[in-house]
C-alpha positions in Angstrom: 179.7 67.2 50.7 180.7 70.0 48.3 177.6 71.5 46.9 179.5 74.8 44.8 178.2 74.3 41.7 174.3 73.9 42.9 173.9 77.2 44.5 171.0 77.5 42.4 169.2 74.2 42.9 170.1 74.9 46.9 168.5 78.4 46.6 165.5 76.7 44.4 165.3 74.3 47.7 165.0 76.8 50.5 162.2 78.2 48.8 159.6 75.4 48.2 160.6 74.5 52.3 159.5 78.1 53.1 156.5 77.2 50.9 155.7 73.8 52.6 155.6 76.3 56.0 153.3 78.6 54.4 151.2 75.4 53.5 151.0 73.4 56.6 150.0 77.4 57.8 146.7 77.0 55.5 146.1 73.5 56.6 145.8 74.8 60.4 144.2 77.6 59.4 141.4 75.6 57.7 141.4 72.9 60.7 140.7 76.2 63.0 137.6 77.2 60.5 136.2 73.5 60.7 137.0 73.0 64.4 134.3 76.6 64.6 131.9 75.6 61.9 132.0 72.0 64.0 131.7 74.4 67.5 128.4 76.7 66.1 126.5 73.9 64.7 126.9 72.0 67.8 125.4 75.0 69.7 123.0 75.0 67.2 122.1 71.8 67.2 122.0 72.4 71.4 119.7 75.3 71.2 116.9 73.3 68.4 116.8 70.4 71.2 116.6 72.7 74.6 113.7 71.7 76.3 111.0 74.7 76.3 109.3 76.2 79.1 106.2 74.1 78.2 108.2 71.0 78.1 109.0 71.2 81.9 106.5 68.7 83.1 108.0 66.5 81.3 111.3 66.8 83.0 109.4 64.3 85.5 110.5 61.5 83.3 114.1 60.1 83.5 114.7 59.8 79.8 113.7 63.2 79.1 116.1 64.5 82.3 118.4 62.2 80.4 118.3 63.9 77.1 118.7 67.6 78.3 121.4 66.4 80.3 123.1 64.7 77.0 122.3 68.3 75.5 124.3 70.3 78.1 127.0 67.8 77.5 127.3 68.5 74.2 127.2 72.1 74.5 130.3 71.8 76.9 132.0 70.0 74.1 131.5 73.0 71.6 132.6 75.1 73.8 136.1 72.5 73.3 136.1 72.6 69.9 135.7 76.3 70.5 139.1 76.1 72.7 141.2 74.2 70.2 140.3 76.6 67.1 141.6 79.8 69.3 144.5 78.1 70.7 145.1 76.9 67.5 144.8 80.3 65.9 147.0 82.2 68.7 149.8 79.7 69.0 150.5 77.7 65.8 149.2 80.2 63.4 150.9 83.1 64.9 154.0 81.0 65.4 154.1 80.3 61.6 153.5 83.5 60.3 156.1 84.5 62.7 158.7 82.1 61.5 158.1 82.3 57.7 158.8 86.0 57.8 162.1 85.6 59.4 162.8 82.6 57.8 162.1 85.0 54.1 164.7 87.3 55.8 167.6 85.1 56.4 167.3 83.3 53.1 167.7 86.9 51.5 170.3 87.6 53.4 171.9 84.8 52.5 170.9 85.0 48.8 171.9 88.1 48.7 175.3 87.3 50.1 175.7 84.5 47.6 175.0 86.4 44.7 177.5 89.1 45.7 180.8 86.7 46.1 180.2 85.3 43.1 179.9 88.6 41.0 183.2 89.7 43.0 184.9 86.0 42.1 183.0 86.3 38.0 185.1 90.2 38.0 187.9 89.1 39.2 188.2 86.1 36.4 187.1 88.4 33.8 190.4 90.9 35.2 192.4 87.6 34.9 191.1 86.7 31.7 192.0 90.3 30.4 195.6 90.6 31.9 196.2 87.3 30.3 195.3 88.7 26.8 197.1 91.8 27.2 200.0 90.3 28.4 199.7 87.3 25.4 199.4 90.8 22.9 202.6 92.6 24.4 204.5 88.9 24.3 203.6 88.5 20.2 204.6 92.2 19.3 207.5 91.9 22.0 208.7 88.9 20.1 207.9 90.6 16.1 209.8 94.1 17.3 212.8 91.3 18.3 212.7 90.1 15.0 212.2 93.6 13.2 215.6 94.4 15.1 217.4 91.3 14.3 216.7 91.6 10.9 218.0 95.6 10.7 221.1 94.9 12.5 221.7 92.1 10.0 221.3 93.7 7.1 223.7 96.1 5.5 222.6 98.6 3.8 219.9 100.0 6.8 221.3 102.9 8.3 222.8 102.9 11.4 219.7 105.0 12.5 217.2 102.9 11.2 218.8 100.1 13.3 218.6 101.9 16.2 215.4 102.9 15.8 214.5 99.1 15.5 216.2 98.1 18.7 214.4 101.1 20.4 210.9 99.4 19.4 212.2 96.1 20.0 212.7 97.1 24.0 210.0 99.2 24.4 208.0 96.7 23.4 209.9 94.1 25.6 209.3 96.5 28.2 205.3 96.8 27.3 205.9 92.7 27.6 206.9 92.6 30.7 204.3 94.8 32.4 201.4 93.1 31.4 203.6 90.1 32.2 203.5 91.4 35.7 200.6 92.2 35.5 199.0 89.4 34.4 200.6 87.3 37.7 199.5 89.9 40.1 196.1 89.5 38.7 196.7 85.9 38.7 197.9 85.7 42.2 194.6 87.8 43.3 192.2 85.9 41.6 193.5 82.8 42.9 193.4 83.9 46.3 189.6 85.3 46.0 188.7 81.8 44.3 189.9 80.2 47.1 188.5 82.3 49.8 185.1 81.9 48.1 185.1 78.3 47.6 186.7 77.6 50.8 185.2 80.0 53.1 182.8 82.5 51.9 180.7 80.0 50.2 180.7 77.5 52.6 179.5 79.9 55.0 176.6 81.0 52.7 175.9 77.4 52.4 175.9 76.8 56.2 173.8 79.6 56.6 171.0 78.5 54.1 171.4 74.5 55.7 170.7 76.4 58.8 167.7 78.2 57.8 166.4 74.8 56.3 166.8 72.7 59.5 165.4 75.5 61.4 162.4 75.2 59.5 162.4 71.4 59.6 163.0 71.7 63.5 160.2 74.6 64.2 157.7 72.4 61.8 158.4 69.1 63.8 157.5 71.2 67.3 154.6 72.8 65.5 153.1 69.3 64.8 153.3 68.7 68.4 151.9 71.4 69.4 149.2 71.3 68.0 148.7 67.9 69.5 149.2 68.9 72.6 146.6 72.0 72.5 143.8 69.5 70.7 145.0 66.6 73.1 144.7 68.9 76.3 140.4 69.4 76.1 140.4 65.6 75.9 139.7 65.5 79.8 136.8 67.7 79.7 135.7 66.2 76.7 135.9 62.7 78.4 134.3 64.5 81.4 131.5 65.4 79.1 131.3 61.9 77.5 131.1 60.7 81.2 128.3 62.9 81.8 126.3 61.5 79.1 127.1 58.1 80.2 126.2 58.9 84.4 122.4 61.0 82.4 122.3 56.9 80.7 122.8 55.3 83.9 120.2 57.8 85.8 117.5 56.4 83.6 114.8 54.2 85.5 112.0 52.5 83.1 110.3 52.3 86.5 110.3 55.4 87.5 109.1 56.5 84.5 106.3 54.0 84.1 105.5 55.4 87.5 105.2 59.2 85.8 103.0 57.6 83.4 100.4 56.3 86.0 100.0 59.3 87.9 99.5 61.4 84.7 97.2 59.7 83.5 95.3 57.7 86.4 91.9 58.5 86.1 90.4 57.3 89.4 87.0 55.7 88.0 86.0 52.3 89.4 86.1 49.6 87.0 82.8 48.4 85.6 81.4 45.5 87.1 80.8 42.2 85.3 78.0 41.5 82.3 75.4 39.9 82.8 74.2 36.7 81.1 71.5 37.9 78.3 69.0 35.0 78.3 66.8 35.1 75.3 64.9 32.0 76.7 62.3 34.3 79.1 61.5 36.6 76.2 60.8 34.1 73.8 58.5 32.1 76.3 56.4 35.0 76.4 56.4 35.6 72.7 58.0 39.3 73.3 61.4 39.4 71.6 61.7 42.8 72.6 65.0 42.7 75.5 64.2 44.8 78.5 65.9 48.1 79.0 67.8 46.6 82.0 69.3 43.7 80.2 72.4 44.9 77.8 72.5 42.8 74.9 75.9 41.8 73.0 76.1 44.7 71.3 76.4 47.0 74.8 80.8 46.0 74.5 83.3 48.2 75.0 84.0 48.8 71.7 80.6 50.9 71.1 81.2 53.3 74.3 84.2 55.8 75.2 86.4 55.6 77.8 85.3 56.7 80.8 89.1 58.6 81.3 88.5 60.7 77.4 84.8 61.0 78.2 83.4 64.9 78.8 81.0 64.9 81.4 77.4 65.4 80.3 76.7 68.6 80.3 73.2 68.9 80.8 70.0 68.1 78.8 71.1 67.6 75.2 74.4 69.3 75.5 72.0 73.0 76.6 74.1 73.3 79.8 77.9 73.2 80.6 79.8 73.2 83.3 82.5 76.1 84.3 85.6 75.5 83.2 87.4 75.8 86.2 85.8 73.4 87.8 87.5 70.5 85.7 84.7 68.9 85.6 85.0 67.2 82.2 88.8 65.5 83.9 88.6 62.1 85.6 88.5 62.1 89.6 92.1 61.9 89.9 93.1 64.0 87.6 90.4 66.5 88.4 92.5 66.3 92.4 95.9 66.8 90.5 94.4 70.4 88.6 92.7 71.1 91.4 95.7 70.7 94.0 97.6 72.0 91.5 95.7 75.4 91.5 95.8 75.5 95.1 99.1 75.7 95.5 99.5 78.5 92.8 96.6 80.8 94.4 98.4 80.0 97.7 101.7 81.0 96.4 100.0 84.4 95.1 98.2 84.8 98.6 101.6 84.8 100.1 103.5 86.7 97.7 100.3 89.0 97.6 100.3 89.3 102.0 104.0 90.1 101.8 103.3 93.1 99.3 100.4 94.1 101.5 102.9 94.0 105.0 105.4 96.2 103.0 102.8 99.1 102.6 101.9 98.9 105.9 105.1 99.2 107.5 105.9 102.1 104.6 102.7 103.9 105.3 104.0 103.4 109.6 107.0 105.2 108.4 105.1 107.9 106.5 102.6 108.2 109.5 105.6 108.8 112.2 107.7 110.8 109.6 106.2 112.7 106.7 109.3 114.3 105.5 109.7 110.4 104.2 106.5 110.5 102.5 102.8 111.4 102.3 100.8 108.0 103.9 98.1 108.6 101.7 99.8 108.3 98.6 100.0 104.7 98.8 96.6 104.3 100.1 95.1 103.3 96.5 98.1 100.3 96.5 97.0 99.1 99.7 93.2 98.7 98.8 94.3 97.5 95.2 96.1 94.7 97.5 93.7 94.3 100.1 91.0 93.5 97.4 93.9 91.3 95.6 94.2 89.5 98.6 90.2 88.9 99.5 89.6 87.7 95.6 93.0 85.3 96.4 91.5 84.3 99.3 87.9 83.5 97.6 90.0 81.2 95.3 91.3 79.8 97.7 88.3 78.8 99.2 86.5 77.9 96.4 89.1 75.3 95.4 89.2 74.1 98.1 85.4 73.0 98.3 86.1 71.9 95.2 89.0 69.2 96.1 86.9 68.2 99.6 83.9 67.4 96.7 86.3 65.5 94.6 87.8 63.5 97.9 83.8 62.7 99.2 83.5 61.6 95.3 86.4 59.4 95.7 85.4 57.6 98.9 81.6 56.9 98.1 82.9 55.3 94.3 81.2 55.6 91.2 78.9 53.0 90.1 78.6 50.8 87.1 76.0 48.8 86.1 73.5 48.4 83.1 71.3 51.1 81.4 69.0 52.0 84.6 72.3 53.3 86.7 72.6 56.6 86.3 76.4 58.1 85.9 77.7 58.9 89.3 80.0 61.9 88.0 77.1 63.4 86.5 75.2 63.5 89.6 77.7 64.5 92.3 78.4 67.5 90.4 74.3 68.1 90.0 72.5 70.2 92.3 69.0 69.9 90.9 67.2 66.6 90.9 64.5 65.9 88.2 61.0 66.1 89.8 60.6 63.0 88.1 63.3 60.9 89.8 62.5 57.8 90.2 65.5 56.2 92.1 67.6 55.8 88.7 65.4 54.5 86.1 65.9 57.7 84.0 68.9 58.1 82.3 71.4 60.5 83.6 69.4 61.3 86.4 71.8 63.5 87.6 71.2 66.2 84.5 68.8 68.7 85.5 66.5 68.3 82.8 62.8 67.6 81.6 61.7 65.7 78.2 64.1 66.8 75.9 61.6 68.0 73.0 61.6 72.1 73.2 57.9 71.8 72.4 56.9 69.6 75.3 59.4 72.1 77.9 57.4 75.1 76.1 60.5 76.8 75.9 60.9 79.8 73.3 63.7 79.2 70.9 64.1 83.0 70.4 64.9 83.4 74.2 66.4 80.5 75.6 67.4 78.2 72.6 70.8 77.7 71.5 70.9 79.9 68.5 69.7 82.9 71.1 72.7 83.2 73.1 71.0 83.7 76.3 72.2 81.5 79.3 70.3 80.1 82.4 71.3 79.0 85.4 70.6 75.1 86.1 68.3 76.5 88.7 66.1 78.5 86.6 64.5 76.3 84.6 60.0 76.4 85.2 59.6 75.2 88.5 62.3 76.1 90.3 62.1 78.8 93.2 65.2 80.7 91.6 63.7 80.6 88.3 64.1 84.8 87.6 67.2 84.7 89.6 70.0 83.6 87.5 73.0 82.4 89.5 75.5 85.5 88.9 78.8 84.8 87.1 81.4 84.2 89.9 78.9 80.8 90.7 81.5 78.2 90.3 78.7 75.6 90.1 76.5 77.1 87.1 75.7 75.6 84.5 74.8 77.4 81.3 73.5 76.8 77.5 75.8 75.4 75.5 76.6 78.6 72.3 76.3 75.3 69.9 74.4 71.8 69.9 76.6 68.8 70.2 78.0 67.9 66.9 77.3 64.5 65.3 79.4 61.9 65.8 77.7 58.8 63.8 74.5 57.4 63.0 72.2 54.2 64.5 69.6 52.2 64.2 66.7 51.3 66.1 66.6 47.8 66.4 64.0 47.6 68.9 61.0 50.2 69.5 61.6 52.3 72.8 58.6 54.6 74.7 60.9 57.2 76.6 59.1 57.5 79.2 61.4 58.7 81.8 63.6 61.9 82.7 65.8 62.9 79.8 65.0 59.8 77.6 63.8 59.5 73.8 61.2 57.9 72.6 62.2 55.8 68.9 60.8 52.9 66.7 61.7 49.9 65.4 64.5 50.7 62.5 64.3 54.4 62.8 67.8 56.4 62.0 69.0 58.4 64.7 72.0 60.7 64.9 74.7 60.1 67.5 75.9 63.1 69.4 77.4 61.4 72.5 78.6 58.2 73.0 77.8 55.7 76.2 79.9 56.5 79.2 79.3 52.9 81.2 75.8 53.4 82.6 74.0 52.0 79.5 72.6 55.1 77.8 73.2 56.6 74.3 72.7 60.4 73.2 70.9 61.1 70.0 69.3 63.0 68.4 66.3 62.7 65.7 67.3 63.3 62.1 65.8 66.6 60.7 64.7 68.0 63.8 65.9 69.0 67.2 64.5 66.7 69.6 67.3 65.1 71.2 67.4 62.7 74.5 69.1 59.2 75.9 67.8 55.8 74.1 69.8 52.2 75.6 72.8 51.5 74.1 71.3 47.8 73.8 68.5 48.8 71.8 70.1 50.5 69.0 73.1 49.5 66.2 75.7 52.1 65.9 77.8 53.2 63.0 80.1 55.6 64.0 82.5 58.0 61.5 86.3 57.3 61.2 87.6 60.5 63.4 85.5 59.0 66.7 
């Protein structure tokens, strides 16, 4: 197909395919951008959802093992997305770049080429087109000097040198006729021939050139396209590997299990409360007393107007005055009190050993000294071995005193805690009471266990500037009047003191006195009929309520039964 007259619409041609390379350049180029962008918020998204440090206990649950695993997963397949915008980048894009610029190249070779022949074929024409004129000139005043003569010799009264000055012109001019006559055909015959080398030959071997460079484009673009298949389709196995993963974290998740987690977390170890006794109103009505007795709950003594043993603080002493240390646990359940407690025990024991190992080190070192002191003086690490000695014994202490504390927790476990109506004291309370009241009676007082008297600071005689709440002064659950260590406060490593509370128990809601109540044993209150009390502590199980007289500070336990609660929103 003979394309000679649309070397313009050919060059026009080359050009937007060069373009369409340079395009399909951009388009990777942007694909490489959004395959990063996609890769970084990935690893964003991967580092928000890491689990934490302080998440690690809850590793311990399938779904959550699970879920980091998924996380991981999808950090691997960044790191994919990662893989296809380099390979991307340092393949195709370099490959393009590469083959537009030589592609530019050839096309102005070739354009360059082009234009040349034809200027050579357009000069050679123009030659032509000139010969031909000169030659048509010398033929018209060839053919007029002809005539001039004709007309001379013919006519008779010219002179003979006039004639012969015609026929001169007449050849000469004849002469000028036939050179640009021969000229004209040699032009002729040389245009002709370049004509037909550039249509024939030179052109068609421009043309070739730029078809060439066209399907070498069309060819490199088609590979390209696979290409960059092949690189995105080659991360598909890890990516599927990944997707696998998340699948196999799925398939590792056991409701069970986790349900399993759950109960030992929270497993509290109390007994459940025993069953409610019938509340016969018959017996008080006989004898004209409608007044229940403090060992018969009434309806109102429900679940619903006590806390859960499990979220229940233990009592800390005589209207909240003394507290228990901290690291005893004491304010956990029985179960999970063993967990903390086991729990510590294996971290002071972990210390102890790290601790002995540092201490065996200094030993042998200070050996070395000893036998060689070019090595060393022995005495200079004699402060780091009594540092670590003293380390160890305070370890060691720890040890010990945790210990206690779990074989207390174990003796609680086996004898049980009791549940019953108002007169049974709380059994936590008491195993973790030295000090009985000297008015125990066998568990008619409430909370038998606290070591307490009445709870009004005016019956105790006790000075609110020296041992009240607002003073800051703390004594020991043995020094109270009476006791044989009364001046001889338990120091502060006592695990098992007890101490004033900094602030009273806050209030929690408000009751009423339905019944009048003479508080007559240890820790109770005495209130009347419809008197408003304030709540500071709800019933635990045994029966007893914590108040606290409005307006003043007397505070003490009154039964549950015997008063009408009204608690705030937040308890």
């Amino acid at each position: 197909m003979f394309l000679m007259d649309q070397w313009e619409d050919i060059s026009y041609h080359t050009l937007k395919g060069i373009n369409f390379l340079e395009t399909y350049g951009n388009f990777v180029k942007e694909r490489c951008q959004i395959e990063m962008e996609y890769a970084k918020g990935l690893r964003r998204l991967v580092k928000s959802y890491q689990p934490k440090k302080k998440e690690c206990e809850e590793l311990k649950f399938s779904t959550v093992r699970s879920f980091r695993d998924t996380v991981n997963e999808t950090a691997d397949m960044a790191g994919q997305h990662e893989v296809i915008s380099e390979t991307l980048t340092a393949v195709v894009l370099n490959e393009i770049g590469s083959l537009v610029k030589e592609l530019k190249e050839d096309r102005k070779k070739s354009l360059s080429e082009g234009s040349r022949v034809q200027q050579n074929l357009a000069h050679s024409l123009q030659q032509l087109e000139k010969a031909k004129k000169n030659y048509e000139k010398a033929f018209r005043e060839a053919e007029k000097a002809h005539e001039n003569f004709t007309k001379a010799d013919a006519d008779l009264h010219l002179s003979r040198a006039e004639v012969e000055k015609q026929r001169m012109n007449a050849s000469i001019k004849s002469q000028q006729c036939e050179d640009s006559k021969n000229e004209y055909a040699n032009q002729l015959q040389k245009t002709n021939r370049l004509q037909g080398e550039h249509y024939n030959t030179i052109m068609p071997g421009i043309f070739q050139s730029l078809q060439d460079l066209d399907e070498k484009r069309i060819n490199n673009f088609k590979n390209l396209l696979k290409k960059s298949v092949e690189i995105e389709r080659s991360v598909f196995p890890i990516i599927n590997k990944c997707l696998d993963g998340i699948v196999s974290a799925a398939d590792s998740i056991d409701e069970k299990q986790d349900s399993q987690v759950v109960i030992e977390r929270y497993k509290s170890g109390f007994t459940p409360p025993g069953d409610i006794p019938f509340d016969d109103l018959s017996t008080p009505r006989q004898n004209g007393d409608m007044t229940p007795t403090v060992n018969t709950p009434s309806r109102q003594d429900t679940v619903k107007n006590t806390l859960s043993i499990a979220k229940a603080k233990k009592r800390g002493g005589l209207f909240g005055i003394f507290a228990s240390n901290k690291e005893d646990f004491n304010d956990l359940p029985p179960n999970q009190r063993k967990k903390r407690i086991q729990q510590r025990i294996d971290d002071v024991t972990t210390k102890l050993h790290q601790e002995t190992a540092a201490r065996d080190g200094l030993l042998k070192m200070k050996e070395v000294y000893e036998g060689n002191p070019s090595l060393g003086d022995p005495m200079s690490i004699t402060g780091q071995l009594t540092d670590s000695c003293q380390k160890i014994e305070k370890l060691r202490a720890d040890l010990q005193r945790y210990q206690s504390l779990l074989e207390d927790v174990d003796t609680l476990g086996t004898g049980g805690a009791t549940s019953g109506g108002p007169s049974t004291p709380n059994s936590l309370a008491r195993h973790h009471s030295n000090v009985m009241s000297p008015h125990h009676n066998g568990g008619a007082s409430p909370r038998s266990s606290v070591t307490s008297h009445r709870t009004s600071l005016s019956d105790e005689s006790l000075s609110r500037s020296s041992h009240s709440p607002e003073s800051g002064i703390g004594l020991s659950h043995n020094s109270l009047p009476g006791s044989d260590t009364y001046d001889q406060p338990d120091g502060p490593d006592d695990d098992n003191a007890e101490f004033y509370d900094a602030e009273p128990l806050p209030i929690i809601g408000t009751c009423r006195a339905m019944y009048a109540f003479e508080g007559t044993s240890e820790g109770s209150m005495s209130m009347a009929e419809g008197e408003e009390l304030s709540i500071i502590e709800l019933d635990q199980g045994d029966g007893w309520t914590r108040v606290r007289r409005v307006g003043e500070f007397e505070e003490g336990f009154v039964p549950t039964s015997y008063i009408e609660m009204n608690l705030y929103n937040n308890c």
